[in-house]
C-alpha positions as CSV (number, residue, x, y, z in Angstrom):
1,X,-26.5,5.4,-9.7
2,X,-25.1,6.9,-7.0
3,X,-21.1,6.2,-6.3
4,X,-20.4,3.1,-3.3
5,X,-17.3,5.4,-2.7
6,X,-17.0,8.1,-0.2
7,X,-15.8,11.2,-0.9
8,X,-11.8,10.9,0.5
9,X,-12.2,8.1,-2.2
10,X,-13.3,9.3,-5.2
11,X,-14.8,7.2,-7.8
12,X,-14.8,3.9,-9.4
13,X,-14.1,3.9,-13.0
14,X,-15.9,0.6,-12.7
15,X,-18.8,0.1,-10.2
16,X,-18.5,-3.3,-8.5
17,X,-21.6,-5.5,-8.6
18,X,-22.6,-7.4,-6.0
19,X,-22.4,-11.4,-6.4
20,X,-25.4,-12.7,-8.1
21,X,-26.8,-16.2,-6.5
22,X,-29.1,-17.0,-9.2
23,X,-32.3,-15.5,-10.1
24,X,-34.9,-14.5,-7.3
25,X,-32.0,-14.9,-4.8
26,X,-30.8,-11.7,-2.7
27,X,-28.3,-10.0,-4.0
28,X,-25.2,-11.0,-1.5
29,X,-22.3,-9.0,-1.4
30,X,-18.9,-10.5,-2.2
31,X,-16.7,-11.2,1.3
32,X,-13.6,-9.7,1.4
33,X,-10.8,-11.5,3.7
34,X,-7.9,-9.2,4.9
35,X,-4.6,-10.9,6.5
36,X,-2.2,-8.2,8.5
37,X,-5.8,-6.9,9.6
38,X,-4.2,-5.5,12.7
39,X,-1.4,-3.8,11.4
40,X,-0.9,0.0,9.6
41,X,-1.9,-1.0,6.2
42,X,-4.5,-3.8,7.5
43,X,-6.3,-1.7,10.2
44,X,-6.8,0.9,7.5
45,X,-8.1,-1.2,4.7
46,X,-10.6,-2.3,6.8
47,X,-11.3,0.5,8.6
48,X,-12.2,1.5,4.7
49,X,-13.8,-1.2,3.4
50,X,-16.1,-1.2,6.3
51,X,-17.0,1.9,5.6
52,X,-18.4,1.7,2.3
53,X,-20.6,-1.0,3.6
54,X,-18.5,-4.0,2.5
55,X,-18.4,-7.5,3.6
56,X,-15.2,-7.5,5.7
57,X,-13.7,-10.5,7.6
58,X,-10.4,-9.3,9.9
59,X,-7.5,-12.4,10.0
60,X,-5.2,-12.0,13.1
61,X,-3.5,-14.4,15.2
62,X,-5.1,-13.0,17.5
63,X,-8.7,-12.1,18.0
64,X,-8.8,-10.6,21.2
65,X,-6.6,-8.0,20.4
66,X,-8.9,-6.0,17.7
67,X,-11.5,-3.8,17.7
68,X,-13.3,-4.1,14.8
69,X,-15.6,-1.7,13.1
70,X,-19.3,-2.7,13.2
71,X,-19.6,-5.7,11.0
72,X,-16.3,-6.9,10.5
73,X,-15.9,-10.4,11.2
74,X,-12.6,-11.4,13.0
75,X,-11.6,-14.9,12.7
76,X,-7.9,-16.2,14.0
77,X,-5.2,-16.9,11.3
78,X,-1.8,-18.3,11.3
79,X,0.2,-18.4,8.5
80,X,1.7,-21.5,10.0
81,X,-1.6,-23.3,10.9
82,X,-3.2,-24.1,7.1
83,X,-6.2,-25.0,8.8
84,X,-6.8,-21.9,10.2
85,X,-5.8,-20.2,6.9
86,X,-8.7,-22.9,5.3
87,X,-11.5,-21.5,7.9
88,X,-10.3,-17.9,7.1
89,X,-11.0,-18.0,3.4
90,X,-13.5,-20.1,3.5
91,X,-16.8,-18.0,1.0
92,X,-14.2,-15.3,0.8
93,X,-14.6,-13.7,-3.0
94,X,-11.4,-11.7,-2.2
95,X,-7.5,-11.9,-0.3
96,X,-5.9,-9.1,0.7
97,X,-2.5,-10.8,1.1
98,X,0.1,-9.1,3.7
99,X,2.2,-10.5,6.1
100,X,5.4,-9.5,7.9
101,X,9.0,-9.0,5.9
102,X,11.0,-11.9,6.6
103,X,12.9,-14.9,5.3
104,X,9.5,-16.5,6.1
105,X,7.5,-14.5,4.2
106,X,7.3,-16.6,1.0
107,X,6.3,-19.8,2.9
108,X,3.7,-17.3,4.5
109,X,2.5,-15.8,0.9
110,X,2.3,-19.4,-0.5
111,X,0.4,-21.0,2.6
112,X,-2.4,-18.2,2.3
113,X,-2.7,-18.8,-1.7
114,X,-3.5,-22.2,-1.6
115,X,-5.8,-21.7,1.1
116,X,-7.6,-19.0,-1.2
117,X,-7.0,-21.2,-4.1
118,X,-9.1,-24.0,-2.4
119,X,-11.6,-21.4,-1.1
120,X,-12.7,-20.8,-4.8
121,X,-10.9,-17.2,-3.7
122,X,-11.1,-14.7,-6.9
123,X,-9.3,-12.0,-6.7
124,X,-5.7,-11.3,-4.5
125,X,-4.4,-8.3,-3.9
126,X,-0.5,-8.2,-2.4
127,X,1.7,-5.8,-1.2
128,X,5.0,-6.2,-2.3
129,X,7.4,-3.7,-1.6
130,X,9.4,-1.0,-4.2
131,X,12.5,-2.5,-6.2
132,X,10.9,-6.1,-6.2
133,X,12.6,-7.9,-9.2
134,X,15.4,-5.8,-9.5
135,X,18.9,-7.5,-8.7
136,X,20.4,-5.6,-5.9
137,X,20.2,-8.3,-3.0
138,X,19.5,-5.2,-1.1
139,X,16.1,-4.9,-0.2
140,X,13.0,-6.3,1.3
141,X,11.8,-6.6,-2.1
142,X,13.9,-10.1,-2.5
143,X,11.6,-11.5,0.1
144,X,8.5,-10.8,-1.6
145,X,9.5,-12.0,-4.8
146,X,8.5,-15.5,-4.8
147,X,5.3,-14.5,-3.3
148,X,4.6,-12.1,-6.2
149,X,5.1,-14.9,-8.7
150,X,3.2,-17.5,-6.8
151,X,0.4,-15.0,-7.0
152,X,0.9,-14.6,-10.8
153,X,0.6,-18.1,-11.1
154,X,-2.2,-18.6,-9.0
155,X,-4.7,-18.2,-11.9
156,X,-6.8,-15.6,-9.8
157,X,-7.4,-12.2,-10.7
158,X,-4.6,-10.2,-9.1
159,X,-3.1,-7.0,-8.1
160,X,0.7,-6.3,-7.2
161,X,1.0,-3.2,-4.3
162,X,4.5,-2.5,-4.4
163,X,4.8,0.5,-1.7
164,X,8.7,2.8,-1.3
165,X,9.3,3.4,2.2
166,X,6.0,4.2,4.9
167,X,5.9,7.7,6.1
168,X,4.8,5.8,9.5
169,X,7.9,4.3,10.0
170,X,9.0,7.6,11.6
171,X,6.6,6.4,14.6
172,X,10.0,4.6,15.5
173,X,12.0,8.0,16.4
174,X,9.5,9.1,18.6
175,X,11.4,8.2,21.7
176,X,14.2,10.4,20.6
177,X,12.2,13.1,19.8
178,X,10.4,13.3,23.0
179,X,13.9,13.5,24.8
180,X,15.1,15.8,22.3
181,X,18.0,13.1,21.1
182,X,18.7,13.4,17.3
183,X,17.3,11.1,15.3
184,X,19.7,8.1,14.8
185,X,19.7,7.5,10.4
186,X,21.4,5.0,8.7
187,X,20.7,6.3,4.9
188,X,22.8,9.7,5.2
189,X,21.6,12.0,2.5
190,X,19.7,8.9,0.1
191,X,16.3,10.2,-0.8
192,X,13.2,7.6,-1.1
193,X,9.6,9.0,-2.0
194,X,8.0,8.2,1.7
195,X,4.6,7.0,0.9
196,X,1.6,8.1,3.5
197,X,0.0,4.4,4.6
198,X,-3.7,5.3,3.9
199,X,-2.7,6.2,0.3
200,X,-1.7,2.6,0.0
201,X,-4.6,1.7,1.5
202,X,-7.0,3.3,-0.6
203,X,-5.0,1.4,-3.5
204,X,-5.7,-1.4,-2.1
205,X,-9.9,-1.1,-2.1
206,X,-9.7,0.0,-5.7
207,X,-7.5,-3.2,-6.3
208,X,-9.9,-5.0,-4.0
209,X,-13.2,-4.0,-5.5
210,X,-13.0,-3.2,-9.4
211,X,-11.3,-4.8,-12.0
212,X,-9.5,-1.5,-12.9
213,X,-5.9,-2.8,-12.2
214,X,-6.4,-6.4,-12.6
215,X,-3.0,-7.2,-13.2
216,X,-1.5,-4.2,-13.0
217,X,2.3,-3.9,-10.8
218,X,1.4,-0.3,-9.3
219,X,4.8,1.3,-7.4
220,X,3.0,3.5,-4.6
221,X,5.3,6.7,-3.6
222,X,4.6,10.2,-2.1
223,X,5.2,13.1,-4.2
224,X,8.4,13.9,-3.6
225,X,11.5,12.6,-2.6
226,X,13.0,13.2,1.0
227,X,15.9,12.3,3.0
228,X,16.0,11.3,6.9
229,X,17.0,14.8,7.7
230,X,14.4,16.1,5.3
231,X,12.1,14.1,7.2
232,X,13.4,15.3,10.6
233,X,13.2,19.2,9.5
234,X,9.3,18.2,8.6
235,X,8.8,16.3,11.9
236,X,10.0,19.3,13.9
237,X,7.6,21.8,12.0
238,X,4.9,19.6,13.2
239,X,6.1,19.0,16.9
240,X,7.4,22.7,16.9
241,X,10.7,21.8,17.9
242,X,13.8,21.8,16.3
243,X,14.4,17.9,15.6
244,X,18.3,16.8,14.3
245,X,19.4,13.2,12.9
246,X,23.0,11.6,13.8
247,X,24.5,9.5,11.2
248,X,25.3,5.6,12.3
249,X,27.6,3.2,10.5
250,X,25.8,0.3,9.6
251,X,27.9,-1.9,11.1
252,X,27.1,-0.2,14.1
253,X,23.4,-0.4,13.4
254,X,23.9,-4.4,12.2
255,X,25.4,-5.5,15.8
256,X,22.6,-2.8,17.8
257,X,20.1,-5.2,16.0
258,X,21.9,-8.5,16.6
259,X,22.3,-7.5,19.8
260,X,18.3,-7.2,20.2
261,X,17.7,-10.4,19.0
262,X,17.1,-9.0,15.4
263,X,17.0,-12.3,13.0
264,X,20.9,-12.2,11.0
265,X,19.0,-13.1,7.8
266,X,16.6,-10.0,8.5
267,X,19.5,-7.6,10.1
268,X,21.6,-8.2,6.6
269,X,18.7,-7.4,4.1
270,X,18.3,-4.0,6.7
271,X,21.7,-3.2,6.1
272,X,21.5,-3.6,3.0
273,X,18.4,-2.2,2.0
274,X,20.5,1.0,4.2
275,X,23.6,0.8,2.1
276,X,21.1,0.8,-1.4
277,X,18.8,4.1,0.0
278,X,22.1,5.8,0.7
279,X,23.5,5.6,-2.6
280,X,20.4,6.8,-4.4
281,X,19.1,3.3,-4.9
282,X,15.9,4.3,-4.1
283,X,15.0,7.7,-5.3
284,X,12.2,6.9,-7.4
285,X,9.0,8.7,-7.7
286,X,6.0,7.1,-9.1
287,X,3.0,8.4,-10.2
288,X,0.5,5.5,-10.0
289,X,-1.1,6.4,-6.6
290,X,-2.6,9.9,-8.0
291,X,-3.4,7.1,-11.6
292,X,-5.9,5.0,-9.1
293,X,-6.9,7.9,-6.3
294,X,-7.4,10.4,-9.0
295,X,-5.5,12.9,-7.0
296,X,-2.2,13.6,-5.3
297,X,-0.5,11.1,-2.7
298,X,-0.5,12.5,0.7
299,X,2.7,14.4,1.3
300,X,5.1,13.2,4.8
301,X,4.0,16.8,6.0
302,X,0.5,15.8,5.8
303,X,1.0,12.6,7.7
304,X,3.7,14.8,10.4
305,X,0.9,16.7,11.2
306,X,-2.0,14.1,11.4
307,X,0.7,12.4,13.6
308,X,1.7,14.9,15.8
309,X,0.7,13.4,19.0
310,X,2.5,10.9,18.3
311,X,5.7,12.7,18.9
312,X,4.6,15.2,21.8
């Protein structure tokens, strides 16, 4: 039988079957509901699941602003409105469970479980963040916690994404590149392995549509470990331009958030989560994206370069 997967996705150690509604029935395949459908990770998982022909339906707060691919279904979600949550997973056979970092995140990750729950939802897949569990107080990690063991409680099948720091975060200095500022960092010379978004992505489908890592905890990282002005010196390879970083004390980077209206709660885990990369905290190097994609994870070069415009 021919593979479900396209090529930049290799193959399924375990072909997914389609839901079976009795005998003579058609052959119906299972829906699969994705919150945070309009963000990086969301837009991506889609954009892939629709691709290989799978039932998709697209939660966002708000409709109007997505284009879907052909056959996605949209429908409107709050994570503060459970009957909107209820309509979203209603027939749903799977949850892909994102939603912003926060303090409100586990009210968020708990509100969307027992809609699934109710739904008759089988299978959630989360994404967590790197260095959730471990007792640092320092990351976003701490507010994803309670959400990860809500979703081992859950008594679904589940998955646990828990991604190091997004290559596309760099999206944020483009400003300063285009002006030819430096780059303002807050992490001096602490390395984290910068994961490329679609890598966690194409987790995510595997997670979604096999049983392969049914209850697996997979840490998603790039290959190799870089520092903001490693990242820079990359950046300006792409651009073609020489691109520089200048160091800010995070007390200086605390009041520039407070300042913007930045939530205290979510300004002090940012510092924090700063303080914790700069001392090393982070430096950790994983090899469970290449143990589910059957290759490499994409390198912050590759994504520089796929990026480029971004920063021209």
């Amino acid at each position: 039988m021919a593979s479900r997967y396209p090529a930049a996705l290799g193959t399924p150690t375990v072909p997914k079957v389609p839901m079976d509604h009795g005998a003579g029935a058609d052959m119906v395949m299972a829906m699969i509901l994705v919150t945070g459908a309009t963000g990086t990770i969301g837009s991506e998982t889609v954009r892939l699941l629709a691709a290989m022909g799978e039932r998709v339906r697209a939660m966002t707060r708000n409709p109007a602003a997505i284009t879907p691919p052909p056959g996605v279904e949209v429908v409107r979600g709050d994570f503060g409105e459970p009957d909107s949550l209820a309509r979203a997973a209603d027939k749903t056979e799977a949850l892909f469970l994102l939603s912003a970092p926060g303090p409100q995140l586990v009210e968020h990750d708990e509100a969307m479980l027992a809609a699934a729950c109710a739904a008759g939802v089988g299978t959630v897949v989360k994404v967590s963040a790197i260095g959730a569990g471990r007792s640092t107080g320092a990351g976003v990690g701490d507010w994803h916690l309670p959400g990860e063991r809500a979703v081992r409680a859950s008594g679904l099948r589940w998955t646990i994404l828990r991604p190091s720091s997004f290559a596309s975060n760099a999206v944020r200095w483009a400003g300063h590149i285009r002006r030819g500022e430096p780059i303002p960092n807050t992490t001096g010379t602490g390395r984290q392995g910068v994961v490329d978004p679609r890598d966690v992505a194409e987790v995510a489908v595997r997670a979604l549509t096999s049983s392969d890592h049914a209850g697996g905890v997979l840490t998603l990282t790039g290959p190799e470990l870089l520092s903001v002005p490693d990242q820079a010196a990359i950046l300006g390879g792409a651009v073609g331009r020489r691109v520089t970083t200048a160091d800010v004390p995070l007390e200086v980077y605390k009041k520039r958030m407070l300042a913007a209206g930045v939530d205290p709660a979510f300004a002090e885990i940012a510092v924090n989560g700063s303080r914790l990369v700069a001392q090393g905290g982070n430096a950790t190097i994983s090899k469970d994206v290449e143990h589910v994609l059957g290759r490499a994870p994409r390198t912050f070069s590759d994504w520089a370069h796929d990026h480029r415009a971004a920063f021209a």
